[in-house]
Each structure stands twice: as C-alpha cells, then as structure tokens.
C-alpha positions as CSV (number, residue, x, y, z in Angstrom):
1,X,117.0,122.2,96.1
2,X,113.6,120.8,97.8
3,X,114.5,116.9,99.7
4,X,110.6,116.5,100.5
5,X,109.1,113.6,102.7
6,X,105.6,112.0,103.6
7,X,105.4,112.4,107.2
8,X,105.8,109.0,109.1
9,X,103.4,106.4,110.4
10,X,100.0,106.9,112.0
11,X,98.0,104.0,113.1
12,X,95.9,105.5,110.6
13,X,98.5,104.6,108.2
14,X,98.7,100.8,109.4
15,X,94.9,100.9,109.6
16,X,94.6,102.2,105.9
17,X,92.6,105.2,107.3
18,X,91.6,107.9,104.7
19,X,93.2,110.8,106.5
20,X,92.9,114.0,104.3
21,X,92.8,116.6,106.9
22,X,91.8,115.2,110.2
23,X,93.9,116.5,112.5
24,X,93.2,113.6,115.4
25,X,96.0,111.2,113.4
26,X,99.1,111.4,115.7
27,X,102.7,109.4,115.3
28,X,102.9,105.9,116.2
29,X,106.1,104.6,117.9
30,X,107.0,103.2,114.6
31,X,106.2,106.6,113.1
32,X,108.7,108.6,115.9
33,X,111.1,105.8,115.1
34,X,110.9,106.3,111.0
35,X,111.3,110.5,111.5
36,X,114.9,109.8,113.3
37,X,115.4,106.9,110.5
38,X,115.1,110.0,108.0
39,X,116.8,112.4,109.6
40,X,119.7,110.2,109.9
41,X,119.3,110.0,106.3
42,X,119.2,114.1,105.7
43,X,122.6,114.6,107.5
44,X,124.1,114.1,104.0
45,X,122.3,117.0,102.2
46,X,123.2,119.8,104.6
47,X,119.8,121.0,105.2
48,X,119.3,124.6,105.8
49,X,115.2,124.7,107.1
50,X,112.0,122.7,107.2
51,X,108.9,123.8,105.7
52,X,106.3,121.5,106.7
53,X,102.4,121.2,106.8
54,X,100.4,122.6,109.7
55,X,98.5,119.5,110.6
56,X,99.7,117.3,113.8
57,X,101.2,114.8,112.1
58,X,103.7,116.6,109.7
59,X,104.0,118.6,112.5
60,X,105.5,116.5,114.6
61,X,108.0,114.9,112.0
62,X,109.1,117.7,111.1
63,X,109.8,118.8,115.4
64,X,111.8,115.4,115.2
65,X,114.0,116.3,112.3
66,X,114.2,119.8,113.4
67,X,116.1,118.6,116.5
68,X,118.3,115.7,115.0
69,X,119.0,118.6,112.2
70,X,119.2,121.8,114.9
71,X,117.6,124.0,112.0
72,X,114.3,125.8,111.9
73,X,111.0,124.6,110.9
74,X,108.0,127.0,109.2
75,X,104.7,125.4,109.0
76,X,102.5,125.9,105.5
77,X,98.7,125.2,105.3
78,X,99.4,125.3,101.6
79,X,100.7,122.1,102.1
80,X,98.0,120.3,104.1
81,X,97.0,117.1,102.9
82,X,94.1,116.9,100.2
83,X,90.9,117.3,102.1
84,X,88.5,114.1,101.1
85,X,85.5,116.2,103.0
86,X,82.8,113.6,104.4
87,X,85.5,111.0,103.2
88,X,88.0,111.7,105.9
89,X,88.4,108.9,108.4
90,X,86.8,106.5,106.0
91,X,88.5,103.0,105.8
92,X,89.7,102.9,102.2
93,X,88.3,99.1,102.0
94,X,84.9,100.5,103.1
95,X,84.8,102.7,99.6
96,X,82.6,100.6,96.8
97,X,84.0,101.3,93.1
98,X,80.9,103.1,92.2
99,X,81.1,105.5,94.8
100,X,84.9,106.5,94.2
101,X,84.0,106.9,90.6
102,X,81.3,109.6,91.8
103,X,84.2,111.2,94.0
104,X,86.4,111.8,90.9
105,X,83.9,113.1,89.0
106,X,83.1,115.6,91.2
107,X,84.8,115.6,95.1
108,X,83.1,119.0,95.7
109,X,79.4,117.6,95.3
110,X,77.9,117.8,98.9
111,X,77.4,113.9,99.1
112,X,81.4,114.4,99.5
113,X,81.8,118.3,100.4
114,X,85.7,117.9,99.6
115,X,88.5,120.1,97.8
116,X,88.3,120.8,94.5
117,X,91.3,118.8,92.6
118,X,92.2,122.3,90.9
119,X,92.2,124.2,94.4
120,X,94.8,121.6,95.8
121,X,96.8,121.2,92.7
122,X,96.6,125.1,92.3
123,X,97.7,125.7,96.3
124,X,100.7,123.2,95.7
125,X,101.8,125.0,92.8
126,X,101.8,128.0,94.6
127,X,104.0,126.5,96.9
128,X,106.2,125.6,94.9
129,X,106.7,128.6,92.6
130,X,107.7,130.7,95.7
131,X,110.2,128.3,97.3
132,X,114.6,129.4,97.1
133,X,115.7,126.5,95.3
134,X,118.9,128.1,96.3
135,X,118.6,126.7,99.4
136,X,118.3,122.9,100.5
137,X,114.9,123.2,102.2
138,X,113.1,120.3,103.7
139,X,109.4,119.9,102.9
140,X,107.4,118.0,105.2
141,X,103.9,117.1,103.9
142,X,101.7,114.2,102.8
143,X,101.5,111.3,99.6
144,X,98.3,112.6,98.0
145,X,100.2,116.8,97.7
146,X,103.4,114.9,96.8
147,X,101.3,112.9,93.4
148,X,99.8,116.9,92.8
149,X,103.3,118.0,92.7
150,X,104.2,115.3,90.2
151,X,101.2,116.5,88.7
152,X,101.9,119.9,88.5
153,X,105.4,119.5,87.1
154,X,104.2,117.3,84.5
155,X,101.8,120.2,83.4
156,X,101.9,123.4,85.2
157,X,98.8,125.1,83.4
158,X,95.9,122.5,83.7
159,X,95.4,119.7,86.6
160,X,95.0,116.2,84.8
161,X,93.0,113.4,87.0
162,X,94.3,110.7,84.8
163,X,97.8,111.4,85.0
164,X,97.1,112.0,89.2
165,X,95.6,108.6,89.3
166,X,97.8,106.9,87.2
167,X,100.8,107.7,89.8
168,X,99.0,107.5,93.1
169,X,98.9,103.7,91.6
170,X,101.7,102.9,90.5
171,X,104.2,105.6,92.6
172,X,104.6,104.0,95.7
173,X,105.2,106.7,98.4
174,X,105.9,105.1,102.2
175,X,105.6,106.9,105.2
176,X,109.3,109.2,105.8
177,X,110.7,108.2,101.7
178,X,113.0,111.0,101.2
179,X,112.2,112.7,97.2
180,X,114.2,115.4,95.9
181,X,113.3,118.3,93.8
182,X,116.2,120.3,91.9
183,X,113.9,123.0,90.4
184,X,110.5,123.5,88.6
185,X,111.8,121.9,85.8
186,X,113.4,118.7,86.6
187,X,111.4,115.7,88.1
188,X,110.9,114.7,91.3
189,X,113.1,111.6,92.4
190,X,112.6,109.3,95.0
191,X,115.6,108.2,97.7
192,X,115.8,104.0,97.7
193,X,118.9,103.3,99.8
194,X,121.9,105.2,98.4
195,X,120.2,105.6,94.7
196,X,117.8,108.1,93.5
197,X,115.0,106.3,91.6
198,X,113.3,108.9,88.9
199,X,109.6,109.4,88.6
200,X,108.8,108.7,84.9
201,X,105.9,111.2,84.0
C-alpha cells in the first residue's frame, strides 16, 4: 500500500509561490514542525520505506520522517514536481486569465518552455506501475503529481486536462495531508483526522 504526502510548508507556500521545480524553496519552521505532525501520524501504518522526490524540499520532509520513523528513504526524480518552465517562481496572483489559458493549451510553447502534461502524467504513471504495493511505502512528493496521479487512475491510457483541472480545484491538498493508495485500481483517499475521505473521480 502507497500512504503519499505533499511535502510541508515553504514560505513559498504561504507566499502562494508557483514552485514547479525550483529547487531554492526550503522548509519553513512551520513546514519542519508539520513533517513531525505527520510522522506522528504514520506510526499507525507501520511504514516499511520512503520514496520521495529529489528536490530540497521533499527532501527534507522526507529526512524528518525518515528519523521519527528509523526506516530508509530513496529519492525519485520521477516524482519531481510539474515543471511550469519560465512560470516557476511566478506569484500565482501575478498570472492574468488569458495567459493561463495559453499555458493549458500548450505549456511546452517557448513563451512558457515547461513540461509537457503527457510527459508528467506519463513519468508518474511510471512510478506508480513499478511500486510493491506489498509493502507500506511512503511517497513523498508534491500537490500538482498527486492531481496527475488521480489523473492517471482515473484513466490510465490518455492524460485528460479537464478532469486534471477540475481536481486541482476542487481537491484541496495542504502541505504534509496524508493520502493512501491500496493499488492501481482503487482511488486515492485523503487522511482528515481519524477518517479517510475518498477522492470522487
């Protein structure tokens, strides 16, 4: 079974800072406070390793975890967060309608340079079609992979924008939630408290 989490606060975060995959974002005290909050929280599910993302901020939630846990920790570029090329850094509020309308249409145009959407949601699949669900493995990583894996389990052969926009909306992912994965055919479920809250597709 996968138990995957966002990685905790960044004053990027609190500022509303388009992070993608600048790698300058670092845990805040309130972040490094959050990661022990979810650890605490991961006792329960006996968990065996970490798999986390390779940039400084997963990293470092994950190293958190890792010692509250005492297990090991592997780091995956596969599950970097969705590169927003020229877009990274950008304050969201700063982003005119018109102008994220041209980034949907096409990220990859060089007024953006970013990922593709198929390369991320195709990387993210590949992550998780070689993953022991055997095993209770920690996944460390960011919102944007976590709506491409709700993506991708909703429809494994063909990346749908709609269906990624309509739950980075309305699927509210905070900094260190705990979600948990049984296998690539169940949905992914969101820890609130004690309950497990589905994701509706």
């Amino acid at each position: 079974m996968l138990y995957l989490t966002r990685h905790t606060e960044t004053d990027g975060n609190r500022a509303n800072i388009i992070q993608g995959t600048d790698d300058s974002f670092v845990l805040n005290e309130t972040g490094k406070a959050q990661a022990v909050t979810a650890a605490e929280k991961l006792k329960r599910f006996n968990i065996e390793k970490i798999v986390s993302s390779d940039l400084t901020r997963a990293k470092q939630t994950a190293e958190i975890i890792k010692d509250i846990l005492n297990v090991t920790v592997e780091y995956d570029p596969r599950l970097r967060e969705y590169d927003f090329g020229r877009l990274n850094g950008w304050s969201k509020g700063a982003i005119e309608p018109t102008m994220m309308g041209l980034f949907i249409s096409n990220p990859t145009v060089p007024e953006f340079n970013a990922e593709s959407f198929d390369n991320a949601f195709t990387r993210v699949g590949n992550f998780l079609n070689t993953q022991d669900y055997a095993k209770n493995t920690l996944v460390v990583t960011h919102s944007n992979i976590l709506y491409f894996m709700m993506c991708y389990l909703e429809n494994k052969k063909r990346f749908d924008v709609f269906s990624y926009l309509d739950k980075s909306q309305k699927i509210k992912v905070n900094n260190g939630d705990i979600l948990r994965l049984r296998n690539l055919e169940s949905d992914i479920k969101i820890l609130r408290k004690v309950n497990f809250c589905k994701v509706k597709h």
